[in-house]
C-alpha positions in Angstrom: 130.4 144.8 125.4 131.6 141.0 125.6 127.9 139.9 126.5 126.9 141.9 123.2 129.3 140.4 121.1 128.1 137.3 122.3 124.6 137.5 121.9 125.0 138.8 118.5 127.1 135.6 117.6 124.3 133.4 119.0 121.6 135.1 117.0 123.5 134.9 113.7 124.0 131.6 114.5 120.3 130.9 114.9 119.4 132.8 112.2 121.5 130.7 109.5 120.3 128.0 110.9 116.4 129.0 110.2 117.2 130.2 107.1 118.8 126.4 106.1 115.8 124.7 107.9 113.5 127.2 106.2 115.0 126.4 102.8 115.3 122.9 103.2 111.5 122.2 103.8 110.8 124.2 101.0 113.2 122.6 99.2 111.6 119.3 100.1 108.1 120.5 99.7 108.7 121.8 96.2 110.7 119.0 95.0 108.5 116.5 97.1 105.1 117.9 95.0 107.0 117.2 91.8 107.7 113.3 92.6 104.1 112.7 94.0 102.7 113.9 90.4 104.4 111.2 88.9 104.9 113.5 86.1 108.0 113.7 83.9 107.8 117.4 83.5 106.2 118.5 86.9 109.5 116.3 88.1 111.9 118.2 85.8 110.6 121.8 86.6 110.0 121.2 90.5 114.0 119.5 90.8 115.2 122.5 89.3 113.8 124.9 91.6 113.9 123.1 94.6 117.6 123.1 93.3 117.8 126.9 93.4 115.9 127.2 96.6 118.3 124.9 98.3 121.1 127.0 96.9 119.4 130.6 97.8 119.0 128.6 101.5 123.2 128.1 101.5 124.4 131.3 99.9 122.0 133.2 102.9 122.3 131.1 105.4 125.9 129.8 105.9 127.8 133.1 105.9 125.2 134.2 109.1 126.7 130.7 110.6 129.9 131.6 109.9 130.0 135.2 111.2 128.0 134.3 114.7 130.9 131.4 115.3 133.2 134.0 114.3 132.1 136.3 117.0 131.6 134.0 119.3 135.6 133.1 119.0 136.3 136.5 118.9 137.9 136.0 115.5 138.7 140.0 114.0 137.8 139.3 110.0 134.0 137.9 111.6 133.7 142.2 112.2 133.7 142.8 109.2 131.4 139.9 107.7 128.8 140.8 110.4 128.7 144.9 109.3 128.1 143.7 106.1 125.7 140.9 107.1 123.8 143.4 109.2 123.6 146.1 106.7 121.9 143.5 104.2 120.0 142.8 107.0 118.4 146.0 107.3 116.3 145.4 104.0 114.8 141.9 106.0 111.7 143.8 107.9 110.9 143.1 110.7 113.3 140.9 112.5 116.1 141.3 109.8 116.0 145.0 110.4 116.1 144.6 113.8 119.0 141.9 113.5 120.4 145.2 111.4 120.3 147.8 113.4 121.7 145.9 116.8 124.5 144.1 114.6 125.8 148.0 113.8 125.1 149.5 117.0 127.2 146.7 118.6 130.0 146.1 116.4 130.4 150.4 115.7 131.3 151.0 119.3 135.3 151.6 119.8 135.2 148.7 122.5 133.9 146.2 120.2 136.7 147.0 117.5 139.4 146.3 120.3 137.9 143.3 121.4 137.8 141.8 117.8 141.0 142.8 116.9 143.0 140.1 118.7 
């Protein structure tokens, strides 16, 4: 169950970080496209939702960061963030759901629990 845990740390881990690299080209695309126009508005409209996009990127992102590294150090409370993280998850199809359905299959078993709990 160790090699589990493990693995699921490393693939939330890599995860949060596609979603921030994901998010940050876009972020740079759309906010890129609005500087090239030149124009005032165009520069206005595409800052501000390059601005959400970037924020969307950090609010999804980080807490999959956070919950893989607190696997990976066996942390108890990173459990808890991962059932929840992988019950989001589930809605993500294809790979989310898959992410989804491991995350709870690993982290319901009574061995996981115990090994978490330190």
């Amino acid at each position: 169950m160790e090699k589990h845990i493990q693995i699921l740390g490393i693939l939330y881990i890599i995860s949060g970080i596609l979603t921030l690299m994901a998010c940050g080209v876009a972020f740079l695309l759309v906010g890129g496209s609005g500087l090239v126009s030149g124009d005032e508005t165009a520069i206005l409209a595409t800052g501000a939702v390059s601005l959400v996009i970037g924020m969307v990127g950090l609010i999804l992102g980080l807490p999959d960061i956070i919950a893989g590294w607190g696997l990976l150090q066996r942390k108890s409370w990173s459990r808890i963030l991962t059932i929840i993280l992988g019950v989001l998850n589930l809605f993500a199809f294809p790979i989310g759901t898959a992410l989804g359905i491991y995350s709870l299959w690993v982290l319901f078993k009574p061995e996981a629990e115990s090994l978490l709990r330190i």
